[in-house]
C-alpha positions as CSV (number, residue, x, y, z in Angstrom):
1,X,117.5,192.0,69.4
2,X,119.8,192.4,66.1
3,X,118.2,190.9,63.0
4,X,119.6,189.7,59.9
5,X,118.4,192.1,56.6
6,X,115.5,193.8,59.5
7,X,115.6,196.7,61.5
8,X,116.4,195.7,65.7
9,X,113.6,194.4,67.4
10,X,112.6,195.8,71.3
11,X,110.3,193.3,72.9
12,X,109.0,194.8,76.8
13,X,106.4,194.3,78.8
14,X,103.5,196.6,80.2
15,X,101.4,196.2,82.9
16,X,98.9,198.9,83.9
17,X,97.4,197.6,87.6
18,X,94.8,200.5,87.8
19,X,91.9,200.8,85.2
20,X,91.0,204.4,86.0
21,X,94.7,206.0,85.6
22,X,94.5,208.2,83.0
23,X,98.3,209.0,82.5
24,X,99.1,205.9,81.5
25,X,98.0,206.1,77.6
26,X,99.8,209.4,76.7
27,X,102.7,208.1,78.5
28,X,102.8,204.8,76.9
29,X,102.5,205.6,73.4
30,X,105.1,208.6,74.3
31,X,107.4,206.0,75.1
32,X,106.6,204.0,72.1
33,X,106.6,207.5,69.3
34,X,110.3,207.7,70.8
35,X,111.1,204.0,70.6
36,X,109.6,203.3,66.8
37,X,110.6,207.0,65.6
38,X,113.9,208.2,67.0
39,X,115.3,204.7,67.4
40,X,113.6,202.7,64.5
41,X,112.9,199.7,66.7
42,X,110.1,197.3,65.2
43,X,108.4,196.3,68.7
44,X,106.2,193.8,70.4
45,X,104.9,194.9,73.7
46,X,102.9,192.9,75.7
47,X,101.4,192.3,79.2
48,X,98.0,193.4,81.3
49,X,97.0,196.5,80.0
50,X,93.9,195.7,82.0
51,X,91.3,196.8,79.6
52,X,88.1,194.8,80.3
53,X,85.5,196.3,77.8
54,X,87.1,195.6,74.6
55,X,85.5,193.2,72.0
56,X,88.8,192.7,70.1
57,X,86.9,190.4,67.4
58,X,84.5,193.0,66.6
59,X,86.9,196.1,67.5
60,X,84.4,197.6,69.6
61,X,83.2,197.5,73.5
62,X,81.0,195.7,75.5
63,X,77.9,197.0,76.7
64,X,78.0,198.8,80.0
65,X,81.9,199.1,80.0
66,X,83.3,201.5,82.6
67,X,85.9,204.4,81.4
68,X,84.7,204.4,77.8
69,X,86.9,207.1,77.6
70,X,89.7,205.6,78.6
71,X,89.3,202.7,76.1
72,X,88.4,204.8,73.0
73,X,91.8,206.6,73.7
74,X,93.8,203.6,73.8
75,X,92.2,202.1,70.7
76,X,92.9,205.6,68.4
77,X,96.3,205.7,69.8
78,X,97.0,202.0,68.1
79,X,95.6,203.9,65.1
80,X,97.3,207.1,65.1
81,X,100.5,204.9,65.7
82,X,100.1,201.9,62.6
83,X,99.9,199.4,66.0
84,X,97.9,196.0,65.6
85,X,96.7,194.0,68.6
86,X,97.5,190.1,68.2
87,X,94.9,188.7,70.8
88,X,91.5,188.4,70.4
89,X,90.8,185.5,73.0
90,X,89.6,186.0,76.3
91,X,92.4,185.7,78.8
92,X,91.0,186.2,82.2
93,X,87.6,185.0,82.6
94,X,85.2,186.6,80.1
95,X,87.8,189.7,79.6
96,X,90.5,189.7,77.3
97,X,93.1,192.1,79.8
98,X,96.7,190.6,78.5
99,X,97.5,192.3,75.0
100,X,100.8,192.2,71.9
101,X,100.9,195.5,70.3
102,X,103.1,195.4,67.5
103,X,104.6,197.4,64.3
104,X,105.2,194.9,62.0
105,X,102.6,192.1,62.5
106,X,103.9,190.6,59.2
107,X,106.2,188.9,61.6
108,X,104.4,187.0,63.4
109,X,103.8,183.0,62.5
110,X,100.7,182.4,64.3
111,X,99.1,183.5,68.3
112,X,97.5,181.2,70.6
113,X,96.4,181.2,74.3
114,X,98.1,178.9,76.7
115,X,95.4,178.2,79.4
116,X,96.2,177.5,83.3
117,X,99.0,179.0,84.4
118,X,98.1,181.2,86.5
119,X,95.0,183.0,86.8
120,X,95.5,185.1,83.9
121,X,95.8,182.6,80.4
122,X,99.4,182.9,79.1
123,X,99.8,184.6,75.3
124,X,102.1,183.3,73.4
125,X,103.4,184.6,69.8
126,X,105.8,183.3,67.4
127,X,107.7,185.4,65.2
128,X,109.6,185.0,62.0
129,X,112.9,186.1,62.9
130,X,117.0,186.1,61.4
131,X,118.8,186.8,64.4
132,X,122.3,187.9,64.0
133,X,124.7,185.4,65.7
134,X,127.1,186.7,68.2
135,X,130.8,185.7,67.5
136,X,133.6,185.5,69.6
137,X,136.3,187.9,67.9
138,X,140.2,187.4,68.1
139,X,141.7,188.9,70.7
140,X,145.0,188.6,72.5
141,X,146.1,186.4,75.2
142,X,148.5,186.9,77.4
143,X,151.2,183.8,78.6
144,X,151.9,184.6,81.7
145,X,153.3,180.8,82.6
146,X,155.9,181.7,79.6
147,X,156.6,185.1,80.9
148,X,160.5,186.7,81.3
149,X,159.9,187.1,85.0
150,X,163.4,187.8,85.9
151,X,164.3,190.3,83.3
152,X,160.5,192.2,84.1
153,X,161.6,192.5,87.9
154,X,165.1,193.7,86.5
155,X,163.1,196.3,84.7
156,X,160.6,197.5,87.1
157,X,163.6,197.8,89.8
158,X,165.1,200.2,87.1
159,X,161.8,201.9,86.4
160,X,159.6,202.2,89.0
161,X,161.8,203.8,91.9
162,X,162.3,207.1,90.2
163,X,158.8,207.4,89.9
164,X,157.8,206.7,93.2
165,X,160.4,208.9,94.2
166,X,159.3,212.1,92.1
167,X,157.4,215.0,94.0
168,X,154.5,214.7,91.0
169,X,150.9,215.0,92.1
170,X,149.2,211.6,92.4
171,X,147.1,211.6,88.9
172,X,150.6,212.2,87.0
173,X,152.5,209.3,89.3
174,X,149.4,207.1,88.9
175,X,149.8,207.6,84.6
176,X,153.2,206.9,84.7
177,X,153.7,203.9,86.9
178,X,150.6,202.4,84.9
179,X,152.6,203.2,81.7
180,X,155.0,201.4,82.9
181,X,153.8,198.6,84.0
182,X,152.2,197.8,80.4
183,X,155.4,198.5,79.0
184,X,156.8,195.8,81.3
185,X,154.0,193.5,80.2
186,X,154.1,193.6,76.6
187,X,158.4,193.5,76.6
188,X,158.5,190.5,79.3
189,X,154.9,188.8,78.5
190,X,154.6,186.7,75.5
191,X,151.2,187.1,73.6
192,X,148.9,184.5,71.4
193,X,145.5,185.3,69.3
194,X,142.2,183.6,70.3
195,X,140.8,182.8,66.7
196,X,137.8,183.4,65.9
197,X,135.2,181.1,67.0
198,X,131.3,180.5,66.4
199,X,128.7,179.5,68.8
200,X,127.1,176.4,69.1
201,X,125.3,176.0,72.0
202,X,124.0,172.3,71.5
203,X,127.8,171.3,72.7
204,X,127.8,170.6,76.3
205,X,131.6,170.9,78.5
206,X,131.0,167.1,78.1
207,X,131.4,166.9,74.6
208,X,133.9,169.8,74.7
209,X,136.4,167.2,76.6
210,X,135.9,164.7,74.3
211,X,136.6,166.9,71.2
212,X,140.0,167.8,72.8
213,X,140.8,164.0,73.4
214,X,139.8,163.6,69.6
215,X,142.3,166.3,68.9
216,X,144.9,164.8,71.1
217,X,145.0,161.2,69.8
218,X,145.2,162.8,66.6
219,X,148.2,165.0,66.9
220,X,149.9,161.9,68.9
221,X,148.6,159.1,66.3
222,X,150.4,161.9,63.9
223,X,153.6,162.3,65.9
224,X,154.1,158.3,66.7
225,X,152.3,156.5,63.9
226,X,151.5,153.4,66.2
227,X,148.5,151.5,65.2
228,X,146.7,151.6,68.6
229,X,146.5,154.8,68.6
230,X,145.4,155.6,65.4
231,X,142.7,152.7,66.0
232,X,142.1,155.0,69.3
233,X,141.4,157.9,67.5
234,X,139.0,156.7,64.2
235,X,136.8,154.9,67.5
236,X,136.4,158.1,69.7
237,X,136.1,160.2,66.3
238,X,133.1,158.5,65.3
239,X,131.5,157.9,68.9
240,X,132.1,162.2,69.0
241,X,130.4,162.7,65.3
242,X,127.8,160.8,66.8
243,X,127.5,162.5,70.0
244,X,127.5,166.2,68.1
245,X,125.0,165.4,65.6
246,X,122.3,163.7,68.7
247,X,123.1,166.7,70.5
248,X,122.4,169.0,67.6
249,X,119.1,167.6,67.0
250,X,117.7,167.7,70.7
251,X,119.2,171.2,70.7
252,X,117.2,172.5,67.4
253,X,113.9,169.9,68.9
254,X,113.8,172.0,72.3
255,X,113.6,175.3,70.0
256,X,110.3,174.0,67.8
257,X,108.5,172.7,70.3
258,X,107.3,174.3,73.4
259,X,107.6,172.2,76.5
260,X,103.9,173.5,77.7
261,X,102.6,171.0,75.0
């Protein structure tokens, strides 16, 4: 994930089904060395790690916890790598088993368990983040509809012929009969550029119609001057101001509150 002013963020998941595998720390925290050191992600990585004899509050371990070994290793590898563990709370009966490792824990708002659902407790983490927005940048269009169709068949009659007809080998034919047919295309095929245009996701294909009826009875109120249709226009102007800014606010309501609430 890109973020504004902050290095790119890699969130994965982990899940480690057998407690006794011993590969599985030195692999992990290979992957992460390469992931924080050669790439420069910050990263939040979480899942079941499956590590039952930790006492996250008190950063030590439970009486009578199997693979000690195991455990002390993962918990000097967080160390030896400036990681922090978010969740202290159990998640799975008495154990806490589902972890968020992280770089950069300054980023993160607050942590909280979301109970029942499944039989692991769900949890979650909000981050401060600036995402960067995606835009859609201009680009050409071909018009085919307002294509010289006539004069590009008259052209590729002239063209293509002698090329089928040469005794090249097939990566030289292929090269120049795909020459020519972009040739063709830009002489004969009338081109337009797609501004450049912003997301906003809150407007649904809905709305979308209604913004290019807007912009319809506009240029036509423009063109004819009547007074119905300017009256047409100021009424579905306002009912699509009104529409765009309820819209907008369920849209940014659905993103600060979680639905599990």
């Amino acid at each position: 994930m890109s973020c504004r002013g902050q290095r790119d963020l890699l969130i994965g998941a982990c899940y480690r089904p057998v407690v006794s595998k011993q590969t599985t720390i030195p692999e992990l925290f290979a992957t992460i060395q390469t992931l924080t050191t050669k790439h420069n992600y910050d990263i939040f990585l979480g899942g079941d790690f499956n590590f039952p004899g930790f006492d996250w509050d008190n950063m030590s371990l439970k009486p009578n916890t199997p693979y000690v070994q195991l455990h002390q290793d993962f918990l000097e590898n967080l160390t030896n790598y400036e990681l922090k563990q978010l969740i202290n709370e159990t998640t799975r009966g008495a154990n806490t088993l589902d972890l968020m490792i992280t770089n950069v824990p300054d980023r993160v708002i607050r942590s909280k368990i979301v109970p029942e659902i499944s039989d692991h407790d769900i949890p979650k983490v909000e981050l401060s983040l600036k995402t960067l927005n995606k835009y859609q940048v201009p680009r050409k269009i071909p018009l085919y509809n307002k294509a010289d169709w006539e004069g590009l068949n008259k052209y590729l009659e002239l063209r293509v012929a002698p090329i089928v007809e040469s005794k090249d080998n097939v990566d030289n034919l292929w090269n120049k009969l795909k020459a020519c047919l972009l040739d063709a295309d830009e002489k004969f095929v009338p081109t337009k550029m797609a501004k450049r245009k912003d997301s906003c996701p809150w407007i649904s294909p809905y709305l979308r119609t209604l913004i290019k009826k807007r912009n319809r009875l506009y240029r036509k109120s423009k063109k004819t001057g009547l007074p119905g249709v300017k009256e047409r226009f100021k009424q579905l102007k306002k009912y699509v101001q009104r529409q765009l800014q309820r819209e907008h606010r369920e849209y940014v309501h659905n993103l600060l509150n979680d639905p599990t609430e």
